[in-house]
N, C-alpha and C positions, 0 to 999 in steps of 0.2 A: 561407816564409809566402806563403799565394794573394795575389792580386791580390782589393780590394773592389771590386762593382759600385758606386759612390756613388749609384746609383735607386732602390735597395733600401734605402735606410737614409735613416732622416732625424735630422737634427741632433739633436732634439726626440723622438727615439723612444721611445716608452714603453719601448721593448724594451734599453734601456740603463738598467740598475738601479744610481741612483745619487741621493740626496739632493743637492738645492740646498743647504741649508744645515745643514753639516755639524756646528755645537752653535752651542747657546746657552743662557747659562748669567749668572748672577749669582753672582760670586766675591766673596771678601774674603783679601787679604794682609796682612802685617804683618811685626815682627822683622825692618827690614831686607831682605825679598825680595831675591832675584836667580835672573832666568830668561837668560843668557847666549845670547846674538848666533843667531839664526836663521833660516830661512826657510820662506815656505809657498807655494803654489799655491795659495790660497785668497784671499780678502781678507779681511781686518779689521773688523772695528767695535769699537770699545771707546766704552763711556758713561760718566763719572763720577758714581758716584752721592757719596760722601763720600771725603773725603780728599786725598792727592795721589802721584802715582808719577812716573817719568821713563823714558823710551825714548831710546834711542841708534837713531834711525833712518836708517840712510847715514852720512854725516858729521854730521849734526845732533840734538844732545840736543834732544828734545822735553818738554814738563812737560804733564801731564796733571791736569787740575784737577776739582774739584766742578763739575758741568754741563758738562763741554768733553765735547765725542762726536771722537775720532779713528780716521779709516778709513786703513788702510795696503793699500796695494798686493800685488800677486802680488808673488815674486819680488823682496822687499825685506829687505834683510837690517838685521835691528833686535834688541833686547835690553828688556827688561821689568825694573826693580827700584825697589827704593825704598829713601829711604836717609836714613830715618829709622824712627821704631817704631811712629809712628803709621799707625791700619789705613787699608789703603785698599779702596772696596768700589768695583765696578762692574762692568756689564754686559759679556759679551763675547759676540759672535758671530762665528762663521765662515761665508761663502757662498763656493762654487765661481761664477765668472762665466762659465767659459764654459758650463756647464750653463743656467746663467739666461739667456742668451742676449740676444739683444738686443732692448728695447723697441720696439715698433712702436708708433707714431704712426699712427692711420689716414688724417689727409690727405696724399694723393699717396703714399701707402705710402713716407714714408718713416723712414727707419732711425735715432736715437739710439743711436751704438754707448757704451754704459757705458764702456768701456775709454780712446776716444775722449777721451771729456768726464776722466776720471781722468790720463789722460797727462798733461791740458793742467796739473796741480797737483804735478804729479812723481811723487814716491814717497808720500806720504800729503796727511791734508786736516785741519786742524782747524780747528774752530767751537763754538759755543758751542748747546747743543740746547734749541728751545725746549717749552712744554708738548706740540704735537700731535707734535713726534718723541718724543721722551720715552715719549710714551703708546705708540706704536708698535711702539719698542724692548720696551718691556714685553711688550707682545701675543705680540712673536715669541717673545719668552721663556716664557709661558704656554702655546702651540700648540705648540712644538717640543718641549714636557715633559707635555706634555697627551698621554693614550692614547685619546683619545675616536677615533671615525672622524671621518675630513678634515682632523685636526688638523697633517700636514703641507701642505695644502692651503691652509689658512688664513695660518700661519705663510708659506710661499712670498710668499700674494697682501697680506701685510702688509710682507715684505722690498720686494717693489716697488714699495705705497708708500713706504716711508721712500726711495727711490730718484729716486722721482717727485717727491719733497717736495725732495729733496737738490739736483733740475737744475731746481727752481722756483725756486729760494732761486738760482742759478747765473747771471751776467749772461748773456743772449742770447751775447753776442762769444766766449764760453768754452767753450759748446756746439759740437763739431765733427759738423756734419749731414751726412751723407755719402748718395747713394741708391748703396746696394748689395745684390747678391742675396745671398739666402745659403749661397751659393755658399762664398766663403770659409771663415766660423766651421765651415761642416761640414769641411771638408777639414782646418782645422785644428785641430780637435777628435780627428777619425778620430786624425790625427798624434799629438797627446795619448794617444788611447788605447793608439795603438803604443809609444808611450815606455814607459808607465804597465806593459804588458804583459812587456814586451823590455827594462828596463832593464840585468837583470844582465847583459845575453848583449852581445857585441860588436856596434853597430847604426852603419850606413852612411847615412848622407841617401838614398842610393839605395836602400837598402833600406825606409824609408819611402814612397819617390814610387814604387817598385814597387810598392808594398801599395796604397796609392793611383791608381796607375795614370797618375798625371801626372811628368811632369820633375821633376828634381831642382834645375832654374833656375827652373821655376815654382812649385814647393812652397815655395821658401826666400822667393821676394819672397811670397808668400800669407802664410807664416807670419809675413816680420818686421814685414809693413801691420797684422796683427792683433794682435803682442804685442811690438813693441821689439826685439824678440831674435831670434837666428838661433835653428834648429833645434839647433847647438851648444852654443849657452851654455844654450838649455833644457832641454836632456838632460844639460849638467852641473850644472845646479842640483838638477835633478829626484835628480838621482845623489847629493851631498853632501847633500840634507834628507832622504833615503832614511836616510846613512850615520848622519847625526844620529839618527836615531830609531833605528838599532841602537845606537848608543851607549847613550842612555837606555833602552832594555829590554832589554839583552843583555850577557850577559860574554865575548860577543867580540874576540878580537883585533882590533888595526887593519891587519891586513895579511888577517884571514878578513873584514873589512867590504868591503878594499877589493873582496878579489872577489866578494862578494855584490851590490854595486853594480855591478858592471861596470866596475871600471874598474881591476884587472890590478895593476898596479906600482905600492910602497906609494909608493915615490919620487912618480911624480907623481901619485898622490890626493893625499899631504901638502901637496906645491905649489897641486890645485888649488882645497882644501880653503883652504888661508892665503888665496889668491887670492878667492875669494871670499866666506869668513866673518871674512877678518881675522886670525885668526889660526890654530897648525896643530894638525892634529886629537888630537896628544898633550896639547897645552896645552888643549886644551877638555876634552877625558878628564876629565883632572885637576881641574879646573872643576867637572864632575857631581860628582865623587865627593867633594869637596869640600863643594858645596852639599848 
């Protein structure tokens, strides 16, 4: 793989064809649901319009109520059911954050990094939505399903207000304002894109900070300032939510998964697979095929 010039490329390129937010949608469950333990690269929102469900998010059941809006984290591994008959409806969407990139603030240029302000809450956030979120959520639901032209334009510039509404509502003290260029998120974007490309194939740290063109000491502190995680753990996640969605569309083995993911020996996929969904990739199988 060449080496990228980083001048030639901007975080923000048009030239990278990829939706900020990748659905949204107004569901309804019922009969008991269950969507068993997962993860995304994306973040969350879920709105309650009626009813009630419950999330296993980390170590903590959450309950999801009429009006409660819950935003979960990249890289959080949680579970969706209900567990009773009565339905439950609500909004969900999905946004890519690092696409969205971070909010600028025009005094003193500087930077509200989303992820920042999200850290400070853990692994999700929940609250209670009032009418103008409410309304908002909707809109995005309407422009993201809407064919008109702009219609993802609109949908975008309504995701960040509900964003702006979210860090208004947020004490000052909880906000982490940092002035930085952006310098970082592209670098650690590019690195995204190398995963996202090169998963199945065997990938070295070094072989990202080569594609990048900087150290393999410097990429690793870039990466964990902007996402909690070493370059490690997020190319093992990225690997197990891969193998998860072969599971669900495919009657593949788990020893042809593991080498579709990259990661060789069923032994340890299954270890890393437990390690980080909890439990091992047979017993989830069985899980699908079940529900």
């Amino acid at each position: 793989m060449s080496q990228i010039d980083l001048g030639l490329i901007s975080y923000n390129s048009s030239s990278i064809n990829k939706k900020i937010i990748l659905n949204a949608n107004i569901q309804e469950k019922n009969n008991f649901y269950f969507f068993p333990k997962h993860i995304h690269q994306s973040i969350e929102i879920y709105y309650f319009i009626s009813g009630s469900c419950k999330m296993d998010i980390g170590k903590e059941t959450v309950v999801g109520d009429a009006s409660n809006i819950i935003i979960i984290l990249p890289n959080t591994v949680h579970s969706f059911y209900l567990d009773t008959d009565i339905p439950c409806k609500f909004i969900h969407i999905h946004f890519d954050p690092y696409m969205l990139g971070s909010i600028l603030v025009n005094k003193e240029n500087l930077n509200i990094d989303l992820f920042s302000i999200l850290e400070s809450i853990n692994n999700y956030y929940k609250s209670t939505a009032d009418k103008t979120m409410i309304s908002l959520l909707y809109s995005i639901v309407d422009e993201v399903n809407n064919p008109q032209q702009f219609s993802e334009i609109l949908s975008t510039l309504h995701l960040m207000e509900v964003l702006i509404y979210f860090m208004r509502k947020e004490p000052i003290s909880s906000l982490l304002l940092t002035y930085q260029t952006e310098i970082t998120p592209r670098y650690v974007f590019l690195a995204f894109k190398y995963i996202k490309e090169n998963y199945s194939e065997k990938i070295l740290l070094s072989d990202i900070a080569n594609y990048l063109n900087i150290s393999s000491r410097y990429l690793s502190k870039l990466f964990y300032k902007e996402t909690n995680l070493t370059v490690l753990q997020y190319l093992n996640i990225y690997r197990i939510n891969k193998s998860i969605d072969l599971m669900m569309t495919t009657n593949k083995s788990l020893t042809d998964i593991s080498l579709s993911v990259g990661l060789g020996d069923l032994q340890h996929f299954s270890r890393l697979f437990k390690n980080i969904i909890g439990i091992s990739p047979s017993k989830y199988k069985k899980m699908l095929l079940h529900d």
